[in-house]
N, CA, C and O atoms as a Tinker XYZ file with bonds, in Angstrom:
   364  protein
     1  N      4.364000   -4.120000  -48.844000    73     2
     2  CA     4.342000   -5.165000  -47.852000    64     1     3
     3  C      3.227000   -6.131000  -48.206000    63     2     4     5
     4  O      2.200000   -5.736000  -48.760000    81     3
     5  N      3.565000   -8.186000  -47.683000    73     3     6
     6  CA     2.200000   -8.092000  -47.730000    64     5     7
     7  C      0.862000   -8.337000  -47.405000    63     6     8     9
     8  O      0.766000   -8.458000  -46.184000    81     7
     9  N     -0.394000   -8.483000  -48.074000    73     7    10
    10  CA    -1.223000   -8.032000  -47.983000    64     9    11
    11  C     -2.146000   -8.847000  -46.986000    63    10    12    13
    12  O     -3.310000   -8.478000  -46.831000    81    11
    13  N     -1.661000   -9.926000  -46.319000    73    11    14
    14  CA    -1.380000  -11.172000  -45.402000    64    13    15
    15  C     -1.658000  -10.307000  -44.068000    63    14    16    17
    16  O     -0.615000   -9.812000  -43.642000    81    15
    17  N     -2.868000   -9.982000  -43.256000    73    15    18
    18  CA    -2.632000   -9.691000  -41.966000    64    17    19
    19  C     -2.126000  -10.469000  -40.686000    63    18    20    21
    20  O     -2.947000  -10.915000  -39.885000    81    19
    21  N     -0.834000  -10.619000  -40.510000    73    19    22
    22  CA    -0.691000  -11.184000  -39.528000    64    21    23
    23  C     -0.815000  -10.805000  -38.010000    63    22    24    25
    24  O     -0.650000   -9.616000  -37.740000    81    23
    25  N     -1.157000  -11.902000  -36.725000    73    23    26
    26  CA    -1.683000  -11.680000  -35.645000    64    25    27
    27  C      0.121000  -11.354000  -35.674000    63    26    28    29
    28  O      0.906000  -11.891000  -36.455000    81    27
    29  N      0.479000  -10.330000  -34.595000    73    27    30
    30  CA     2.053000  -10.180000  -33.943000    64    29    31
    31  C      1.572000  -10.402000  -32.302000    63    30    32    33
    32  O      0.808000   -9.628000  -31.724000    81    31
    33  N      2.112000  -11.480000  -31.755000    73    31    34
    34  CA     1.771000  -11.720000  -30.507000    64    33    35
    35  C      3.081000  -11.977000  -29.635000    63    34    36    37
    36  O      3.082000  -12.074000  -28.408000    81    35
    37  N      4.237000  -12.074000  -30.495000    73    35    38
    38  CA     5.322000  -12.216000  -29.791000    64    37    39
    39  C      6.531000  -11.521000  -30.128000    63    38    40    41
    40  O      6.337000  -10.998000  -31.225000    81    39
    41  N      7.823000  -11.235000  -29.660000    73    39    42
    42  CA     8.856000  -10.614000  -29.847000    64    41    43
    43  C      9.282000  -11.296000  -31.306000    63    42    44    45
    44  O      9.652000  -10.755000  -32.348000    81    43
    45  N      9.106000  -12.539000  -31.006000    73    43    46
    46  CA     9.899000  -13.054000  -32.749000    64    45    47
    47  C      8.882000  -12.761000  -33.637000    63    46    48    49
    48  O      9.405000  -12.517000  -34.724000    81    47
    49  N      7.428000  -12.650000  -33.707000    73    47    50
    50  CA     6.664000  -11.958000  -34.803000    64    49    51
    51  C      6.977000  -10.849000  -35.104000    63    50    52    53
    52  O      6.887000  -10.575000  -36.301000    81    51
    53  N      7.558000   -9.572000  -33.967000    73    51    54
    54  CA     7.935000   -8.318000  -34.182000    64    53    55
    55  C      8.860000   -8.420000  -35.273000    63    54    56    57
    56  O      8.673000   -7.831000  -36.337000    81    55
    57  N      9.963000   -9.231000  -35.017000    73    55    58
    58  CA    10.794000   -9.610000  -35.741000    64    57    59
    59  C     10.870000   -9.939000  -37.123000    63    58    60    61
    60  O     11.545000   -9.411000  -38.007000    81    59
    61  N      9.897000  -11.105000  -37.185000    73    59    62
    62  CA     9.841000  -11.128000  -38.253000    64    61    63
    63  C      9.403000  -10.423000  -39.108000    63    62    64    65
    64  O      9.823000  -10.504000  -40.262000    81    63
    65  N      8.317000   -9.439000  -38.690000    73    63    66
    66  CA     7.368000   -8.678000  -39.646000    64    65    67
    67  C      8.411000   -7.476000  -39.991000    63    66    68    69
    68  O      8.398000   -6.762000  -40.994000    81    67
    69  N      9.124000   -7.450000  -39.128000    73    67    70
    70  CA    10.595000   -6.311000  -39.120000    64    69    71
    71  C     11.494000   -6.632000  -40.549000    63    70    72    73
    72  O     11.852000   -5.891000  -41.465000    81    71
    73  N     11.656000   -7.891000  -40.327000    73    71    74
    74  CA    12.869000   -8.749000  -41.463000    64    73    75
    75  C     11.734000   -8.736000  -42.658000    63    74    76    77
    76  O     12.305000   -8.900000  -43.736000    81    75
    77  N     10.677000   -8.630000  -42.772000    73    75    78
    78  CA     9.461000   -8.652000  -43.769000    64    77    79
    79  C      9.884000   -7.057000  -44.167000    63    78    80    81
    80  O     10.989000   -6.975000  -44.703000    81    79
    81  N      9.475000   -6.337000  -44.060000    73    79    82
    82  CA     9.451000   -5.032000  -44.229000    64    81    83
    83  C     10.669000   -4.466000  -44.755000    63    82    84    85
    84  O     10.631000   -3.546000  -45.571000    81    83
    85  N     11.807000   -4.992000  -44.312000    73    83    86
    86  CA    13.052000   -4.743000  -44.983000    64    85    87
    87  C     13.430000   -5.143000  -46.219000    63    86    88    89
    88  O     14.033000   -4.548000  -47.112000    81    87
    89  N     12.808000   -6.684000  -46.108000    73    87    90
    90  CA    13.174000   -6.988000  -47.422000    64    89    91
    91  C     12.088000   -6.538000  -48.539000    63    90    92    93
    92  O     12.427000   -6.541000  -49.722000    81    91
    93  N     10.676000   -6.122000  -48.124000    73    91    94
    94  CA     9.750000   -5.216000  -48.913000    64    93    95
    95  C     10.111000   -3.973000  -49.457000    63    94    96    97
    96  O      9.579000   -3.620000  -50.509000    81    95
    97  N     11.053000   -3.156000  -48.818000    73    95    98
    98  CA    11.819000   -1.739000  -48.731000    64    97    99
    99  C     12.957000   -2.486000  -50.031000    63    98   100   101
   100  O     12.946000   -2.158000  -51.217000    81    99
   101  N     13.640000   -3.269000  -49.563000    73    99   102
   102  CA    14.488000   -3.744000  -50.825000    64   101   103
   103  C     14.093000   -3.937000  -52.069000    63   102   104   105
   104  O     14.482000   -3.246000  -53.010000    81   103
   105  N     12.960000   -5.282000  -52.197000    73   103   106
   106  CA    12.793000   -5.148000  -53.038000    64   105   107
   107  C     11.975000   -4.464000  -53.747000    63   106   108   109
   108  O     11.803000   -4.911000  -54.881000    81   107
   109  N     11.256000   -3.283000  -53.401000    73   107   110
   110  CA    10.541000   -1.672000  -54.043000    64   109   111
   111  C      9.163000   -1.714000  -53.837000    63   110   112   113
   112  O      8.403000   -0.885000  -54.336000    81   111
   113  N      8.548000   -3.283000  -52.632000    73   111   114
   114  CA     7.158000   -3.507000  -52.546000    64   113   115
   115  C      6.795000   -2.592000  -51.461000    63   114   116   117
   116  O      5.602000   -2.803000  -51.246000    81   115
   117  N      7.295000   -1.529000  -50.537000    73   115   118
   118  CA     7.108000   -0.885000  -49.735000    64   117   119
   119  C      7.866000    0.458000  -49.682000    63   118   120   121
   120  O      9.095000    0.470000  -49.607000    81   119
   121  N      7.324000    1.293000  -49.711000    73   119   122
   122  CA     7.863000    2.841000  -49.691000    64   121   123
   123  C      8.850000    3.507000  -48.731000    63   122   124   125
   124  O      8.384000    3.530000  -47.592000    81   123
   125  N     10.026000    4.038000  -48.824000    73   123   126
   126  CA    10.921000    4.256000  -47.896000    64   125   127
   127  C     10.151000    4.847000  -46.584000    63   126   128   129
   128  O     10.136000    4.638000  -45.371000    81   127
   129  N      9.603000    5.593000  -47.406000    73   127   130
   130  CA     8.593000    6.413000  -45.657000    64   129   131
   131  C      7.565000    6.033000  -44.921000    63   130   132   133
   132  O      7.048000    6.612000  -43.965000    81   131
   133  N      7.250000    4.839000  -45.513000    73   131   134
   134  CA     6.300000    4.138000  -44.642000    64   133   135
   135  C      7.136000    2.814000  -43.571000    63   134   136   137
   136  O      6.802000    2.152000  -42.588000    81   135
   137  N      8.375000    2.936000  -44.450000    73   135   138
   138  CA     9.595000    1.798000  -43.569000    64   137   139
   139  C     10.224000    2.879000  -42.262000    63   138   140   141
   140  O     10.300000    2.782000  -41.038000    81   139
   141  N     10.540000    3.741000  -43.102000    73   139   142
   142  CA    10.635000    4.864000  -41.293000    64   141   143
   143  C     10.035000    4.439000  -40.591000    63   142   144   145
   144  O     10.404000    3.742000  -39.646000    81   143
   145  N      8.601000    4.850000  -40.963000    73   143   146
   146  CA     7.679000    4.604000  -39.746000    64   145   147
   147  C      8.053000    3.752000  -39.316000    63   146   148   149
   148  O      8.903000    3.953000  -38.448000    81   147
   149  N      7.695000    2.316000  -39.613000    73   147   150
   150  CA     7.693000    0.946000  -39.310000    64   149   151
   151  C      8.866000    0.802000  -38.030000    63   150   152   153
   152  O      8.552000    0.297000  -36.952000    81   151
   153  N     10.259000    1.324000  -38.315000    73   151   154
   154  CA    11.360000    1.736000  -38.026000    64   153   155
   155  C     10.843000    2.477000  -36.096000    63   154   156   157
   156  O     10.868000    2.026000  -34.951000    81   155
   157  N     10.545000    3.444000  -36.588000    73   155   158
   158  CA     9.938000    4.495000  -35.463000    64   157   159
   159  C      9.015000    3.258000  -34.212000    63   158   160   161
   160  O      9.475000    2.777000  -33.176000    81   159
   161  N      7.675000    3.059000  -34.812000    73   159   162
   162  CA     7.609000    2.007000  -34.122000    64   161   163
   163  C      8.100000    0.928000  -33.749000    63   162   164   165
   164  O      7.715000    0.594000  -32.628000    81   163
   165  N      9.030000    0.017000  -34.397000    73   163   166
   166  CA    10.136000   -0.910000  -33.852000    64   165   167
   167  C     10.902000   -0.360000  -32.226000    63   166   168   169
   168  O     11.105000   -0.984000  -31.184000    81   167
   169  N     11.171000    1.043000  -32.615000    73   167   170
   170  CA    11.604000    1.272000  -31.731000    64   169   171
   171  C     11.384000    1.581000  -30.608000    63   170   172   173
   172  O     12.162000    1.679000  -29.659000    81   171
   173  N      9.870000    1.816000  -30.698000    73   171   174
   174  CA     9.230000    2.085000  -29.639000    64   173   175
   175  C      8.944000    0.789000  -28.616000    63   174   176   177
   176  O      9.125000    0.665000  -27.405000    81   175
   177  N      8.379000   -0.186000  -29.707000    73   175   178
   178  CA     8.486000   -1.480000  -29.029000    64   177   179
   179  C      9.668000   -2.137000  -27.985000    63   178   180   181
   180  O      9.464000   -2.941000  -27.076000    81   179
   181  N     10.836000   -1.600000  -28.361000    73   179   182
   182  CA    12.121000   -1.941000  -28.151000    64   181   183
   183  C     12.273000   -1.724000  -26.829000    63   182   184   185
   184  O     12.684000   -2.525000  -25.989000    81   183
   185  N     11.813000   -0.248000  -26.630000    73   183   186
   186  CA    11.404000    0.904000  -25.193000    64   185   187
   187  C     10.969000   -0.098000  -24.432000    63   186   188   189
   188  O     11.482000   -0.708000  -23.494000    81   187
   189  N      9.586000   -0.201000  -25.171000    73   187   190
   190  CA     8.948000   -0.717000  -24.033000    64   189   191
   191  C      9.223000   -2.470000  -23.608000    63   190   192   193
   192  O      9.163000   -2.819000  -22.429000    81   191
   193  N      9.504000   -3.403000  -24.655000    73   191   194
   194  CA    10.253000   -4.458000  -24.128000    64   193   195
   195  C     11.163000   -4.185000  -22.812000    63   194   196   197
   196  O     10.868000   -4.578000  -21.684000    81   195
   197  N     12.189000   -3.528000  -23.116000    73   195   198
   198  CA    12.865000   -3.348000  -22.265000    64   197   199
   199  C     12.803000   -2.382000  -21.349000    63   198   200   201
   200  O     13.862000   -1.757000  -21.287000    81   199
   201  N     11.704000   -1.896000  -20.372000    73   199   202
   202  CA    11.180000   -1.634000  -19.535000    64   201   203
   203  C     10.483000   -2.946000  -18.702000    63   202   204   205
   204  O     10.089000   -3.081000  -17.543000    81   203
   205  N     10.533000   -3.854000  -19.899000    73   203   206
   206  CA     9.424000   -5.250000  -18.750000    64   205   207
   207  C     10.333000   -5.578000  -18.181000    63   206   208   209
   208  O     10.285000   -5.883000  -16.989000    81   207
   209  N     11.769000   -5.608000  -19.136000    73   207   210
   210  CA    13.131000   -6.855000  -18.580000    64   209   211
   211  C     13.125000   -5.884000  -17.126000    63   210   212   213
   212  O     12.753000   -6.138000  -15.980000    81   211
   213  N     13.523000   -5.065000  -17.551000    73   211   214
   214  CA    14.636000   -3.994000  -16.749000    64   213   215
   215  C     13.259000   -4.246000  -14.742000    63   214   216   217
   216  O     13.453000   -4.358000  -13.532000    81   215
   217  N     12.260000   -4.204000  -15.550000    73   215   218
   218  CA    10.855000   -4.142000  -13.804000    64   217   219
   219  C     11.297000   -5.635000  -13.783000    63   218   220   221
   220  O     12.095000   -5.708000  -12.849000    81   219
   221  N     11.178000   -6.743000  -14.305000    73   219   222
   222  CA    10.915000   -8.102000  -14.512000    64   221   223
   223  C     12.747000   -8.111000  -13.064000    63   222   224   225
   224  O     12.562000   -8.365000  -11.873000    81   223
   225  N     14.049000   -7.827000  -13.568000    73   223   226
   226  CA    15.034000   -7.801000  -12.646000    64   225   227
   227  C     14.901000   -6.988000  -11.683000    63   226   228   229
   228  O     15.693000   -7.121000  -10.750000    81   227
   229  N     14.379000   -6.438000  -11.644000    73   227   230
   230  CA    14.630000   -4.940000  -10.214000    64   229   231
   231  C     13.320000   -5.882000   -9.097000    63   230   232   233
   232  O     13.359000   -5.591000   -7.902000    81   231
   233  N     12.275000   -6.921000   -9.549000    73   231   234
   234  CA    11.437000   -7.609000   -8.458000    64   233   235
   235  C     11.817000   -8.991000   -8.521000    63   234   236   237
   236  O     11.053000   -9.804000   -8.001000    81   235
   237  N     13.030000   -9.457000   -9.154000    73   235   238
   238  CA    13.581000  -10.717000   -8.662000    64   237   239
   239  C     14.700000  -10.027000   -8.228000    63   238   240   241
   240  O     15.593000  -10.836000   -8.479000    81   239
   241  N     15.433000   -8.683000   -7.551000    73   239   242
   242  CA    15.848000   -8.419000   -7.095000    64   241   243
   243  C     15.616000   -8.224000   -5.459000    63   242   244   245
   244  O     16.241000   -8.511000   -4.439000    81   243
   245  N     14.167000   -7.470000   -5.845000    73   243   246
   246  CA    13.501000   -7.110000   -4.338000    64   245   247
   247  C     13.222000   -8.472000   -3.920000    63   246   248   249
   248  O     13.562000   -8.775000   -2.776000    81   247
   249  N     12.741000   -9.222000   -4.547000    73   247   250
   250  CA    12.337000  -10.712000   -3.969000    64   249   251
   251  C     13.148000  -11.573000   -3.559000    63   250   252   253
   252  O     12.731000  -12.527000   -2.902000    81   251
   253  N     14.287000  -11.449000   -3.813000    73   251   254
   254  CA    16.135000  -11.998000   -2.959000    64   253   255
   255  C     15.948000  -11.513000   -2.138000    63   254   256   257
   256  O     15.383000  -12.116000   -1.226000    81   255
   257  N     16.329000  -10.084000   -1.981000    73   255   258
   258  CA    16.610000   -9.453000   -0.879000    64   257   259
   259  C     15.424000   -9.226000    0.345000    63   258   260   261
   260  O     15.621000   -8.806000    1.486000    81   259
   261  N     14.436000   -9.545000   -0.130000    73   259   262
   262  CA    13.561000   -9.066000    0.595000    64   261   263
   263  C     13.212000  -10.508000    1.414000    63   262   264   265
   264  O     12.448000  -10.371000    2.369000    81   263
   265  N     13.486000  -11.275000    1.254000    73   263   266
   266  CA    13.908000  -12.414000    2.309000    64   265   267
   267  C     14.222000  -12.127000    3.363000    63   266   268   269
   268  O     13.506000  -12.486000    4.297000    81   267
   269  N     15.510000  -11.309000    3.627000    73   267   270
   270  CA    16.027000  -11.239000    4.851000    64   269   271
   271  C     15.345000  -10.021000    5.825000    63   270   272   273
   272  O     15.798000   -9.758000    6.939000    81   271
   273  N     14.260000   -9.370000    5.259000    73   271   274
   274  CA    13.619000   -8.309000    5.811000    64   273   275
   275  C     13.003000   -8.622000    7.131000    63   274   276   277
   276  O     13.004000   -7.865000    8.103000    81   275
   277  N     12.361000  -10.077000    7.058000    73   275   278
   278  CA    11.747000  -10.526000    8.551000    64   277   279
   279  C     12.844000  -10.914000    9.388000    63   278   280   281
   280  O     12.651000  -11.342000   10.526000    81   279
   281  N     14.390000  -10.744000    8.709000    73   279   282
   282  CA    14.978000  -11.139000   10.133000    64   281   283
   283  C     16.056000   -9.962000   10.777000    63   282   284   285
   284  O     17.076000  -10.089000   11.455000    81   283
   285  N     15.117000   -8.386000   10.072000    73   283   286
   286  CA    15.339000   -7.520000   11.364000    64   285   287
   287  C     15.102000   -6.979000   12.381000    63   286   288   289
   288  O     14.754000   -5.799000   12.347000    81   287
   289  N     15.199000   -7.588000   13.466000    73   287   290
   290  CA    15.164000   -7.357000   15.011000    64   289   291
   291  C     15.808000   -6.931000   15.543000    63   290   292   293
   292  O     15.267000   -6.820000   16.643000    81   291
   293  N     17.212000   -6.333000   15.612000    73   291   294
   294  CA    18.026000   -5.325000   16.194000    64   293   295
   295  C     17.727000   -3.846000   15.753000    63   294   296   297
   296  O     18.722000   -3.161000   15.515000    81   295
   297  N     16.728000   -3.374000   15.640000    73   295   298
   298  CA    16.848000   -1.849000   15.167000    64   297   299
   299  C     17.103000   -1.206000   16.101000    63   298   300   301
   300  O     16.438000   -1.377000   17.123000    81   299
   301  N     18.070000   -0.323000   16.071000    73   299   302
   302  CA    18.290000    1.124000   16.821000    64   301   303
   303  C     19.857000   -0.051000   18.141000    63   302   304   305
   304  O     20.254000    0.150000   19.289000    81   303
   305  N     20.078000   -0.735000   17.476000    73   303   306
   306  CA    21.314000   -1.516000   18.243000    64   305   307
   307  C     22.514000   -1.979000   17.256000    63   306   308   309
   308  O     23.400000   -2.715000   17.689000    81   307
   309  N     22.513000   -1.520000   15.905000    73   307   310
   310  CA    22.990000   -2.291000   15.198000    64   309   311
   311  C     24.675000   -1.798000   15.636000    63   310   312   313
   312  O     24.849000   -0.627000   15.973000    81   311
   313  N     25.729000   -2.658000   15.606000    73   311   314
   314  CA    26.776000   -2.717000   15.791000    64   313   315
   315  C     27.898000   -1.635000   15.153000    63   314   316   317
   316  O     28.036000   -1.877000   13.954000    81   315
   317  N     28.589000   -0.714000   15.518000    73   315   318
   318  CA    29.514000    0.247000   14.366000    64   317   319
   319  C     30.900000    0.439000   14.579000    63   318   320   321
   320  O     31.582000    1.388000   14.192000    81   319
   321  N     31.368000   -0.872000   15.443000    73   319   322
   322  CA    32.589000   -0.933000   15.914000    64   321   323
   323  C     32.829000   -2.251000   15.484000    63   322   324   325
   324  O     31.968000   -3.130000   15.452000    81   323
   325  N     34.249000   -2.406000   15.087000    73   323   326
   326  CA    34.786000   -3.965000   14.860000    64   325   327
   327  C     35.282000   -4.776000   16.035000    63   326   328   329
   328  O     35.274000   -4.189000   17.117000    81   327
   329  N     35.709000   -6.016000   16.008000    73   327   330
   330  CA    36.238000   -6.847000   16.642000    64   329   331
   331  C     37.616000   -6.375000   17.419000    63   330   332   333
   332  O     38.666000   -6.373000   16.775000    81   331
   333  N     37.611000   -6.088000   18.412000    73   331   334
   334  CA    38.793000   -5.697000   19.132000    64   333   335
   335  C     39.158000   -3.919000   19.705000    63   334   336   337
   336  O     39.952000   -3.476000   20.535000    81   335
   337  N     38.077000   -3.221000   18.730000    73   335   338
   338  CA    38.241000   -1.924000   18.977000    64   337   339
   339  C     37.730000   -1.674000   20.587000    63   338   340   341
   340  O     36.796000   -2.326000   21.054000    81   339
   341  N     38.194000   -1.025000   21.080000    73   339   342
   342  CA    37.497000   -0.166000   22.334000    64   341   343
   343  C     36.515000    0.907000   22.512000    63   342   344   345
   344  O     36.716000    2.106000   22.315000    81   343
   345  N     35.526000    0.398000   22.871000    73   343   346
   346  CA    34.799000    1.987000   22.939000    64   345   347
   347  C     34.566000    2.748000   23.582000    63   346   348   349
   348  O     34.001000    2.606000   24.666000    81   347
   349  N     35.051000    4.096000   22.942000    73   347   350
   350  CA    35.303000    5.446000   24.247000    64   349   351
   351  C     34.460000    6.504000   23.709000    63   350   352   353
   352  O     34.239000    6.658000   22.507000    81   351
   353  N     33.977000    7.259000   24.696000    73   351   354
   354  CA    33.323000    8.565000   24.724000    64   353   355
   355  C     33.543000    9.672000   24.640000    63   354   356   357
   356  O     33.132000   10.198000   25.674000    81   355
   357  N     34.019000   10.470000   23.918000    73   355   358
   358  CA    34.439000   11.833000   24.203000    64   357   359
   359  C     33.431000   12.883000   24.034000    63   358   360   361
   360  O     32.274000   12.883000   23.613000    81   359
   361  N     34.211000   13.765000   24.486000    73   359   362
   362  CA    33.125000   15.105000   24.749000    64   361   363
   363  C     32.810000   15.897000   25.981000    63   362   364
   364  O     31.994000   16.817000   25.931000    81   363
């Protein structure tokens, strides 16, 4: 690989240093087992990227929904009959 330390500060640096390494593995400037690795960690990165997306949607989820939270004021009244039904008691 080479000998060039680059800062990786973003997903497309991952990338690239990824597409670097492959073609180092190709052409015989980098050792198959040190490209595993490389590999191993890629993937780890991958994990954890997608753990930000996956939190990043689940609180622009809560943050939709959680709008309508101040406008519950019927608790313990909420409605469980439709339009027209009758309601009877048995027992």
């Amino acid at each position: 690989m080479s000998d060039i330390k680059e800062v990786i500060r973003t997903s497309g640096d991952v990338r690239r240093t990824l597409a670097q390494a492959m073609t180092d593995i190709k052409s015989g400037d980098l050792d198959i087992s040190r490209g595993q690795v490389i590999a191993q960690l890629a993937k780890e990165i991958t994990s954890s990227l997608q753990v930000e997306v996956n939190i990043a949607k689940v609180r622009m989820n809560m943050l939709d929904n959680g709008k309508s939270m101040g406008e519950i004021t019927q608790l313990g009244r909420m409605i469980i009959e439709d339009d027209g039904s009758v309601p009877t008691l048995r027992g």
